[in-house]
N, C-alpha and C positions, 0 to 999 in steps of 0.2 A: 461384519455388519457395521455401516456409519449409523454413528450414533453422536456427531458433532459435528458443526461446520463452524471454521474460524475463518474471518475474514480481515483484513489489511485494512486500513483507513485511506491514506493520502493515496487519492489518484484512483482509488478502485469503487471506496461507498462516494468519496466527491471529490471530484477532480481539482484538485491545490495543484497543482504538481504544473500543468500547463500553464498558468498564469502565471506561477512564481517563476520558473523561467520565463518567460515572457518577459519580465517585469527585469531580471537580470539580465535580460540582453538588451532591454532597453536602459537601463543603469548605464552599461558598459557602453552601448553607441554615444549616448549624453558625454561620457569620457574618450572617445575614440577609437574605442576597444572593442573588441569581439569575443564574446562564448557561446562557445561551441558545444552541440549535446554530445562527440565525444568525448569533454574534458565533464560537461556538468551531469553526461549521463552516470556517471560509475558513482556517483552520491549515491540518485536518487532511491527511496527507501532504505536508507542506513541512517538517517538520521544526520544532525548537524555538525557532527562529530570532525567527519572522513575530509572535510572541506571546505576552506573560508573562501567565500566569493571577493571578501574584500581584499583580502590581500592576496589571492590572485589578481586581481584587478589593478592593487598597485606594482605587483612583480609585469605585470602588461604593459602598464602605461610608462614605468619608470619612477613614479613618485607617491609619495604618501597623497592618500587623499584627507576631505572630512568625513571620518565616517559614522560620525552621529546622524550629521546634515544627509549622508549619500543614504545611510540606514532608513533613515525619515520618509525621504523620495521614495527611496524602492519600496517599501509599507502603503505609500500611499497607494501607489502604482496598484501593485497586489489586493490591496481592498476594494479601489475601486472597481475590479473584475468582479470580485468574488461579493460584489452588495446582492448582485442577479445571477451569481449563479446556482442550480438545480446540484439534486443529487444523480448521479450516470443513472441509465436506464436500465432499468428491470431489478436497483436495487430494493425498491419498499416490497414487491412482487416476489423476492428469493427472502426478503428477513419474515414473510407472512406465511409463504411455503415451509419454509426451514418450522416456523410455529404449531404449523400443523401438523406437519408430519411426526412433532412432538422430536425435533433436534434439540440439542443444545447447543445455543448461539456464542459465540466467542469471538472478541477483536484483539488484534495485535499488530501495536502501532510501536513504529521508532520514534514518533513523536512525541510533545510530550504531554504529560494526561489533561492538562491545562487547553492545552491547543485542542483534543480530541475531543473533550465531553462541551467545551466551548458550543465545538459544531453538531454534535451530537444535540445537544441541548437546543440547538437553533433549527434544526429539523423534527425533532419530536423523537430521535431515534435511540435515546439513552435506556429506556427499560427496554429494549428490545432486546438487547444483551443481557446471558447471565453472567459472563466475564469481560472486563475490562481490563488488558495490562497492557505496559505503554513503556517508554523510556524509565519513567518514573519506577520502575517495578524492578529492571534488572541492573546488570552492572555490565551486559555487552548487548547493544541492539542490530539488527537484522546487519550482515549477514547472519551474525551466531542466531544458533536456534535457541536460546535458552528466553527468547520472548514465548515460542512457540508452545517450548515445554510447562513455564509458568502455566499457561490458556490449559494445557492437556490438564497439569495438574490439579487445576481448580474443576476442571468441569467434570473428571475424574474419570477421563478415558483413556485410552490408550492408545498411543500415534496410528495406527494400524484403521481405529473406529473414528477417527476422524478424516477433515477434508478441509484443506486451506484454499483460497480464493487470494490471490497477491496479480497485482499491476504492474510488477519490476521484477528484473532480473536478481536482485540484491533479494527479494521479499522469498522468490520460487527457492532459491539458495539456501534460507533461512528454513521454508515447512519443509525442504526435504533433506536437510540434515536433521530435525527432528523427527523423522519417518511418519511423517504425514503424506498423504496423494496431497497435490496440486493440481487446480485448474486456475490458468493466466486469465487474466481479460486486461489488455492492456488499454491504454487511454493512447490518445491524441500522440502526446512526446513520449512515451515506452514503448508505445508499438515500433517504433524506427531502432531500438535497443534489440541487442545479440541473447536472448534466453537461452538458460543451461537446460539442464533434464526436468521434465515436466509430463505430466497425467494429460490432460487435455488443454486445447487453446480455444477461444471463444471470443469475437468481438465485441459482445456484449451480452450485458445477460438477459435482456429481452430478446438475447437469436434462441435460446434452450429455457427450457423450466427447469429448474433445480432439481426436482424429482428426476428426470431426462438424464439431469447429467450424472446426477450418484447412482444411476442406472447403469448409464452406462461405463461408467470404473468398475464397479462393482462385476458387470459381466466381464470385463476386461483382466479383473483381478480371477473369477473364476478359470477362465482360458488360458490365465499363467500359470496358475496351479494343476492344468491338465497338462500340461506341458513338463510338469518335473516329472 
């Protein structure tokens, strides 16, 4: 029985993830340079850890840059996207579904808790969760599962009664080493990314209702177990 659904931040509740590349590929054009999403795909959702832009940027170009001045630019860039952007669709519609069906709501982000409840906070979306864990919480971020586990452990379920919702290859990686189901819903720049093993895919979550989709795991999960 699901009795949890944890969901991803960047790129899955609001899309960051497009603009900030965006915003890196025009950094790089300004310098003469090109990034490509298969060098900046293998980050995304791991967090800032796995890869500096900047000094790829200067291994590219051949020369140190500014990179307070080049840091500054690209921030701007990034902001200026994200003054109008929305949360993806059908998410206020699965955290009010997930409410009623009397789920427990869980996030888990590679990011860090600063950056998450920032925007949490600037859409209305922070009590919606009963858990929040973020970079700040563990000591290895997505791939490893131990954000995943953190979320299980708080909301006090067991990977089996939950259900992860991730945008990235890096994120599906992460709920099912912790023996969570996943369903993907990738954005704009993850959908063009190579997914490993996963539960179901969905372009958005206004194509399914929540209830729909733990339906349909759930019967999926029944017709494995006729199968042993």
């Amino acid at each position: 029985m699901i009795k949890a659904v944890v969901f991803d931040f960047d790129g899955l509740i609001l899309d960051t993830e497009t603009p900030e590349f965006a915003s890196f590929q025009q950094i790089y054009r300004e310098h003469g340079a090109e990034l490509s999403l298969a060098v900046w795909g293998d980050c995304i959702g791991a967090g800032p850890t796995g890869f500096n832009p900047y000094e790829h940027l200067e291994r590219c170009i051949g020369r140190p840059i500014e990179r307070e001045a080049v840091r500054a630019r690209r921030r701007a860039l990034f902001e200026e996207t994200m003054r109008t952007a929305d949360l993806r669709p059908g998410v206020q519609a699965y955290l009010d579904e997930a409410r009623d069906l009397g789920l427990s709501i869980g996030l888990a982000s590679s990011s860090k808790e600063s950056w998450v409840r920032g925007y949490l906070d600037r859409y209305g979306l922070t009590d919606r969760f009963h858990c929040i864990r973020t970079a700040d919480h563990v000591s290895r971020v997505k791939p490893d599962p131990e954000l995943y586990l953190t979320v299980l452990q708080a909301l006090h379920v067991r990977p089996e009664e939950a259900v992860a919702f991730e945008d990235s290859p890096n994120g599906a990686l992460a709920a099912g080493r912790a023996g969570l189901r996943c369903v993907i819903v990738p954005n704009s720049i993850t959908a063009l990314l190579a997914f490993g093993q996963h539960d179901l895919r969905i372009e958005s979550m206004s194509e399914m209702k929540l209830g729909d989709v733990l339906r349909r795991l759930q019967n999926e999960e029944v017709l494995k177990l006729g199968d042993v």
